[in-house]
N, C-alpha and C positions, 0 to 999 in steps of 0.2 A: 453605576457605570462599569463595564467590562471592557479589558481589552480583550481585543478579538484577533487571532491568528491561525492563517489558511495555512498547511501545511500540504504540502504538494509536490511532483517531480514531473519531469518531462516526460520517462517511461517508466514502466512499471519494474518492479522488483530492484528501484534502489534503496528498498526498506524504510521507505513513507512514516508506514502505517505503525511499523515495530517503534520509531522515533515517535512518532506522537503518541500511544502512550504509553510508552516509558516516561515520554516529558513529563505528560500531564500526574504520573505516578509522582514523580520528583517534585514539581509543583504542590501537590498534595502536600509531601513530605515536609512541605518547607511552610507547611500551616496556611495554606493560598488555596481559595475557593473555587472548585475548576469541574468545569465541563469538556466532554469529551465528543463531538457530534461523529458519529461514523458515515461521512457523504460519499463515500465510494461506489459505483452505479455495479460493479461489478461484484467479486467476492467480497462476502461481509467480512473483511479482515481481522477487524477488532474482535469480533466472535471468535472468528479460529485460534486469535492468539491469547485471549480470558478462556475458551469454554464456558462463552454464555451463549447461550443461541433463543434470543426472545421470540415470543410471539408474533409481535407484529411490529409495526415499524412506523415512518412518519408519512406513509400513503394511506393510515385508518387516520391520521388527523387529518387530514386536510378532507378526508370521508366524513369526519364529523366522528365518526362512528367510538376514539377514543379520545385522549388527550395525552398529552408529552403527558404529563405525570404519568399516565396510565403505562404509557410504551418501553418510559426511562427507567434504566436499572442505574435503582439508587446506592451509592457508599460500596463501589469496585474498588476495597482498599483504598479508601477516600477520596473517589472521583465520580460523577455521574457519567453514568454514557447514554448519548439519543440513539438510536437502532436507525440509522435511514432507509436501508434495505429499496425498493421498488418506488418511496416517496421521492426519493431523491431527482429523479429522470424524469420525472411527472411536476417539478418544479419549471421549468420552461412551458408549461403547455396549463397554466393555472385559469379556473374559470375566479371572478371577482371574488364571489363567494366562499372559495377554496383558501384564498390567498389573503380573506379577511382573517379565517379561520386559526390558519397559520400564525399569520402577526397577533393574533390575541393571545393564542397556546405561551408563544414565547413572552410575552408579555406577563404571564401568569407565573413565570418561572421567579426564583428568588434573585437574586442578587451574586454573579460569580466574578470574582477575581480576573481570571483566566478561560476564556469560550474558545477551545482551539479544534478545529473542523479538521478530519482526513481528507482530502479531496482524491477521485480516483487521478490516476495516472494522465497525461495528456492534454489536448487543449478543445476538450467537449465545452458546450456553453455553459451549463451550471459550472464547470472547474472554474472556469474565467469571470464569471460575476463573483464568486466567492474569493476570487484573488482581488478584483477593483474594490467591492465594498467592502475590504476587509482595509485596517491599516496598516496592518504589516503581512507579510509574508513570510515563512519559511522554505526555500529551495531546496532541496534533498537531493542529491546528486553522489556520485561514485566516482572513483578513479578511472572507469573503462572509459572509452573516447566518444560510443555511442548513448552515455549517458550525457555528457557534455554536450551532445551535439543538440539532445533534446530538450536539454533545460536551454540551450539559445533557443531554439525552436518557440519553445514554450513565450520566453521572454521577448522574442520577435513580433507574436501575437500581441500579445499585453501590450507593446509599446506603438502598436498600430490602434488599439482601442482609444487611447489618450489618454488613461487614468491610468497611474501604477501608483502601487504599494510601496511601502518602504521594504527591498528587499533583503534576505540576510540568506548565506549559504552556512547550510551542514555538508560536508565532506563524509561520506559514510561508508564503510570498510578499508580504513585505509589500511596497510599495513607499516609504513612507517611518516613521519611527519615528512619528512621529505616528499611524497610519494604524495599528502595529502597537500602541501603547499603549492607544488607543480600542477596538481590537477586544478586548483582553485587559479591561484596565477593564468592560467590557459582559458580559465572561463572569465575572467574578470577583463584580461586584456582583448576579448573579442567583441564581449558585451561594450567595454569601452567606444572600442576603434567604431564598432557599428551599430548601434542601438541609443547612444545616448544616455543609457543608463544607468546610472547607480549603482551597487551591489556591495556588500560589507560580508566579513565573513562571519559566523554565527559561535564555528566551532568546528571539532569533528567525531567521526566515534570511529575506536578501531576495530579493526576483525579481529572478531573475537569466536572464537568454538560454541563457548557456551551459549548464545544468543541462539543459533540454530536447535541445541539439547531442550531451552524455555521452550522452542517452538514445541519441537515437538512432544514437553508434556503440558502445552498450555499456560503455563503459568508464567507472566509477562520475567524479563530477566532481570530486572528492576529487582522485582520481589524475591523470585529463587535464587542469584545469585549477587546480596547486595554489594559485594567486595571486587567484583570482576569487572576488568577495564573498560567493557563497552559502558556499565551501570557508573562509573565513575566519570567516563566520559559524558552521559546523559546530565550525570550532577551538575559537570562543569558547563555545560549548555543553558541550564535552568538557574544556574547565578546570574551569568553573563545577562541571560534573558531578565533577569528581576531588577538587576542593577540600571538597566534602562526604560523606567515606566513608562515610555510612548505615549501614545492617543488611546483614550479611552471612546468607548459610544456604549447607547443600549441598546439591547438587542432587540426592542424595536423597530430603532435608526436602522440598526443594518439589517433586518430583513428586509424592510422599506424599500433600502437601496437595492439589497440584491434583488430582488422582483421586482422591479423598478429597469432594474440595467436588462436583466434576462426577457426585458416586456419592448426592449426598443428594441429596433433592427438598424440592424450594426451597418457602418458605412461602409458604398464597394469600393474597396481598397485592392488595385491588383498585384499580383505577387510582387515582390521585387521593386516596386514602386518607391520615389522619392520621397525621404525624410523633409521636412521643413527645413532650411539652410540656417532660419534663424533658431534651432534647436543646440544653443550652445552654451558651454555651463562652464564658469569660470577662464573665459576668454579664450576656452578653445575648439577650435573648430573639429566635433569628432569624426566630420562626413568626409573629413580632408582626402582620405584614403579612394571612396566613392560617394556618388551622388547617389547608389541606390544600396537597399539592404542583402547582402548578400546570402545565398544558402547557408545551413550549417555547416554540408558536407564543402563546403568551398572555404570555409575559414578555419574549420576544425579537424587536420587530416584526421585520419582514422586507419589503425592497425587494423589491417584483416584479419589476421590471426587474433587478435583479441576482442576482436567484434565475436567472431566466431563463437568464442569461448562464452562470452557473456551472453549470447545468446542459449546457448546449453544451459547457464546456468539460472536465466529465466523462466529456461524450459521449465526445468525440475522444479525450481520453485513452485511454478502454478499449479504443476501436477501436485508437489505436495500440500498444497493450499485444499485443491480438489480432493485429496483422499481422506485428510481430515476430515471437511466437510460434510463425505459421505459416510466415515467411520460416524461422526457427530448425528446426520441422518438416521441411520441403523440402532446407535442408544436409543431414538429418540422413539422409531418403532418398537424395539422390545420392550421399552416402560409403556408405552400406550398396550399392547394386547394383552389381554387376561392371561396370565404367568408363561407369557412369549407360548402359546398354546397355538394363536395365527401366524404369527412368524415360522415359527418350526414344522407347522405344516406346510408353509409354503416352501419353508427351503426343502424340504422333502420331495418335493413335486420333481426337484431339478434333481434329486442325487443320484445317483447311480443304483441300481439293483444291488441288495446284499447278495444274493447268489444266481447263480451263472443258471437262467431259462430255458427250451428247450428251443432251439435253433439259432442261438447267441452262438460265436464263433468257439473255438476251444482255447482254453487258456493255453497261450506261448509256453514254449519247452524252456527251463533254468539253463539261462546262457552263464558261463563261468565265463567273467572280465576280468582273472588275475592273469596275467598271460602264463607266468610261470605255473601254475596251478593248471593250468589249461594243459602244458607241458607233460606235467606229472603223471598227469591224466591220459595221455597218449601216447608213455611210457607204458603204465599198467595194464593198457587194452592190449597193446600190443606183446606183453609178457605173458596173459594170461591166453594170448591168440598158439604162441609157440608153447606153450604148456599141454596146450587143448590137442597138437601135432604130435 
């Protein structure tokens, strides 16, 4: 039996994917048998933050064509990871055959402590089966207001579906406890007032420099820098997390389930619409405020200015996600051609002429930019002009 935890946010780039596995690193660490699934429909995250970049993924199982053992990169500093890559998106739309396929694969797998899923960003349908069949939940969330507003969003959904998980929040970059207690406080009193929900906190991790340096030489910050407060902060995550063994299932059960949930069609529920009156928990009434579920942006003001801001700094993230990616691409060409011989002629094709052909314009005249130099210079002309007189 395993327990199973969907680790997830409302939007992207509240560092999901950097938290699970660091966790599941710290997990490891703590002698606990742990899988790492990479369900992300988008950039293969966990690749860019290992430098692994496998073959194929979990759309050649469900082809037949491999098997998880086959796909899975075993002992990542003592954690397996599954590759989802294009299988992942292709779990909604399974023919029987496919989806036998699948539940066998896992079936075949050993016995892990700890099965914890990345799920991409948002509330696509595979994210939300792997949040219902799952029994607990991780929320990931940040201090800015538009991440707040998304993990309601998120958890809006879910509590429209009828099934939730047990949820718990990470607060992640915070910079001081204060800073992370208000943002948590802000989510918890909204989810309260209008959702009915539940929600505990998990933990937090601070901002930290170095986490960004791991990025970018690959190597999770766990490992590179075991001493640094984000890695101390992940430890303290991974206690808390063990000191409460929860629900266990096998990962049979819950593929079962999750293709199971992903295989109904969901009830039409329309926006905004009424809660049950009798949805009340401990004698009190949380609908008292309204009869109906309100927006995010209506209960969660939001800084424009720091929407702004957080928005830039999603930007740059993805682009840095993407350059890796393609820096990762370009290794991957120069080991396949016979001693980079096709590569270097293809980048040839695009370089520039080493010398100037005949009807290429004339190379520009040496512009002096020191201005004083430029001066000196129009000194002399003019000394040697009255010399010449």
């Amino acid at each position: 039996m395993t327990k199973m935890l969907t680790i997830t946010s409302g939007k992207g780039g509240a560092g999901k994917t950097s938290i699970s596995l660091n966790l599941a690193l710290a997990l490891a660490d703590a002698n606990h048998r742990v899988c790492l699934f990479d369900a992300d429909l988008g950039l293969a995250n966990v690749n860019i933050l290992t430098g692994l970049y496998p073959q194929y993924g979990l759309a050649q199982v469900m082809e037949g064509s491999h098997t998880l053992s086959d796909i899975m990169i075993r002992n990542f500093n003592g954690i397996d990871i599954i590759p989802g890559s294009s299988g992942v998106e292709k779990l909604a739309n399974l023919t029987s055959h496919e989806a036998d396929l699948l539940i066998r694969s896992f079936l075949e797998l050993p016995d892990y402590d700890y099965f914890l899923i990345d799920t991409s960003a948002g509330i696509s349908s595979q994210v939300l089966s792997f949040c219902r069949a799952c029994q607990e939940m991780i929320l990931v969330v940040t201090p800015e207001p538009t991440s707040l507003t998304d993990a309601y969003s998120l958890l809006k959904v879910l509590s429209k579906k009828g099934t939730m998980p047990k949820i718990r929040v990470v607060v992640n970059r915070v910079r001081t406890a204060q800073e992370a207690k208000a943002s948590y406080a802000k989510l918890k009193k909204t989810v309260f007032n209008f959702l009915a929900t539940p929600i505990s906190p998990l933990g937090i991790v601070a901002r930290d420099p170095n986490v960004s340096n791991a990025v970018f030489s690959q190597v999770p910050f766990l490992i590179k820098y075991p001493e640094t407060q984000a890695t101390r902060c992940i430890r303290a995550l991974m206690l808390k997390l063990v000191k409460d063994p929860g629900k266990e299932i096998s990962l049979g059960a819950f593929w079962n389930q999750c293709l199971e949930i992903l295989g109904q069609k969901p009830p039409h529920i329309q926006e905004g619409s009424a809660i049950g009156s009798d949805q009340k928990k401990d004698g009190l009434d949380y609908l008292t405020y309204s009869g109906e579920i309100p927006s995010a942006s209506a209960v969660i003001p939001i800084d424009r200015e720091e929407e702004r801001t957080a928005r830039r700094l999603t930007s740059i993230e993805d682009k840095l996600s993407q350059l890796l990616q393609e820096v990762a691409d370009l290794k991957t060409l120069l080991k396949a051609s016979p001693k980079g011989s096709a590569t270097k002629s293809r980048l040839m094709e695009t370089a520039p002429p080493a010398h100037r052909q005949i009807g290429d314009p004339e190379a520009p005249e040496h512009f002096i930019l020191d201005f004083e130099t430029w001066l000196t210079e129009q000194e002399k002309s003019k000394a040697k002009g009255f010399a010449a007189v």
